[in-house]
N, C-alpha and C positions, 0 to 999 in steps of 0.2 A: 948411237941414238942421241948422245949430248948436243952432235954438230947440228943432227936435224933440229931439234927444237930450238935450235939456234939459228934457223933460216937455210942450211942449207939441205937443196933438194937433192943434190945427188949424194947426200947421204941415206936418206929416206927411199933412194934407188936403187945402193947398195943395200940397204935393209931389204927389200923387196925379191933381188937377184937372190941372194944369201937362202929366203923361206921361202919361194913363191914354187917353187921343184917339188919341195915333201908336199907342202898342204894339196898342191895339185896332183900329186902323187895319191896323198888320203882320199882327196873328195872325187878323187877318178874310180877308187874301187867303192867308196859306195853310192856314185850314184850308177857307173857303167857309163857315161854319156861325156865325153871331153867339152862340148860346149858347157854343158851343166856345171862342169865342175872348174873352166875357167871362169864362169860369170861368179860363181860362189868363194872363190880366190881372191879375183878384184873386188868381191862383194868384204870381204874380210879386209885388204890391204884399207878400201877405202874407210871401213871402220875403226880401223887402227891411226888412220890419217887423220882422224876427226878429232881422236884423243889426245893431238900433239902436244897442247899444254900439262896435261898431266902425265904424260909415259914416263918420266923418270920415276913412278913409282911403282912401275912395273919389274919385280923381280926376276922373271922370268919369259923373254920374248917369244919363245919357240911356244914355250905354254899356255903363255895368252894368244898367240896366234891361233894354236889351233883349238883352243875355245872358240875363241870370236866364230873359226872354221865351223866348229859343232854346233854350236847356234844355227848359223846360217842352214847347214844340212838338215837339221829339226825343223825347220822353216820350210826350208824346202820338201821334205818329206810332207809335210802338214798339208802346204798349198798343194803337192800332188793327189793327198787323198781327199781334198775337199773337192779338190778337180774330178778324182773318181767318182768321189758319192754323186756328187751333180749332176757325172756322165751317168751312173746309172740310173738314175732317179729321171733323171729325161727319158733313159730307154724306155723303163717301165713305164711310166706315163704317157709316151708314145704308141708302145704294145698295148695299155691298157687304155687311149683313148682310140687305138685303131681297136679293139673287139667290142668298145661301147659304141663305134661309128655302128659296126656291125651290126650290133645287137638294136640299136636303133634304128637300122635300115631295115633287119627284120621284120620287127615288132610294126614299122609304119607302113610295110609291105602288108602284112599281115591285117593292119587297122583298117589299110584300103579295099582289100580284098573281100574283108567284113563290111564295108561301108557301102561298095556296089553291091554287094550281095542284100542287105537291107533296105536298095533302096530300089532294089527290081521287085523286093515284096510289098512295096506301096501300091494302092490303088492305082490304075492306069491313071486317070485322071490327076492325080496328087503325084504320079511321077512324072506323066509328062511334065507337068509344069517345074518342077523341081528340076527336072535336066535342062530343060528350053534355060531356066533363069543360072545353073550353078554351070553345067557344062557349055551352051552358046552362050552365057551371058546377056542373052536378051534382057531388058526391062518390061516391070511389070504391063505396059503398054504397049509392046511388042507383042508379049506372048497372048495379051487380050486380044489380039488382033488374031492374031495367028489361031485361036482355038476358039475365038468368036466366042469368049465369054467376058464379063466384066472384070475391070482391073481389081474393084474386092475379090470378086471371086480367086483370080489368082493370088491374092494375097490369101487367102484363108488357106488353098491351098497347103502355099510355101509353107503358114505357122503348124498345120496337119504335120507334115512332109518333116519339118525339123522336131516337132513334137517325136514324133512315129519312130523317125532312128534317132534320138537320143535316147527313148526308153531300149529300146531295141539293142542300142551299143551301150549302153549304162555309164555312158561319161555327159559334161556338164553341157550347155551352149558352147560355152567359149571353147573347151576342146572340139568340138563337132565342128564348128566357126575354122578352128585349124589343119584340121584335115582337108576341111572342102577348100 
């Protein structure tokens, strides 16, 4: 160890030959993955490289190496379970935002269904005008034309029409506004 921190590298190479067998030997049976567990070898060697100014006061090589080794594994282990939780927590939030797509397809299937149903119980006259303007999209002056009454008139209509299914559906303007 003296020659490396004296500059030379093919001591620090020898040092490497010498431990790099066991620790890759430890960090192969816990993690099971040979990539894993040379990236976490060279993860260790290069930590031990960084130390070069003070290694001589390391007692024990083999035993600081496979510290430095055990860190790296706690590390490793750490970042694989936060990779879990993450992977799960997307699932679940996937499953749970596909059964609220669901349940919101439902529910707006459902609001529809009430909405034409409500609006077939309006007055002929307050429906028609109501469909000519929400469903063709006509303008008030269109559909004055078309039913040969005045453009108020169809206005009083529409405020009938939107009055009649709001009570009817028991939500505000602006939701009724979103439906249509």
């Amino acid at each position: 160890m003296t020659l490396w921190q004296q500059g030379d590298e093919q001591a620090f190479e020898s040092l490497y030959h010498q431990h790099a067998v066991t620790l890759l030997t430890i960090a192969l049976q816990k993690t099971d993955d040979r990539e894993i567990a040379k990236e976490l070898v060279q993860s260790t060697f290069i930590t031990f490289y960084k130390i070069k100014d003070t290694a001589h006061q390391i007692n024990s090589l083999p035993a600081y190496l496979y510290t430095i080794l055990k860190n790296r594994l706690l590390d490793h282990y750490r970042h694989a379970l936060v990779h879990q939780k993450l992977q799960d927590m997307s699932q679940y939030r996937h499953e749970h935002d596909t059964a609220n797509d669901v349940e919101t397809y439902i529910d707006t299937r459902e609001m529809e269904r009430r909405l034409q149903e409500e609006i077939g119980k309006l007055p002929p006259q307050c429906q028609m005008v109501f469909r000519l303007r929400r469903e063709e999209e006509l303008s008030n002056k269109e559909i004055a034309r078309r039913l040969s009454i005045s453009e108020n008139t169809v206005e009083q209509h529409m405020r009938k029409a939107i009055r009649l299914l709001r009570v009817a559906m028991n939500i505000s303007k602006k939701a009724l506004f979103t439906l249509l």
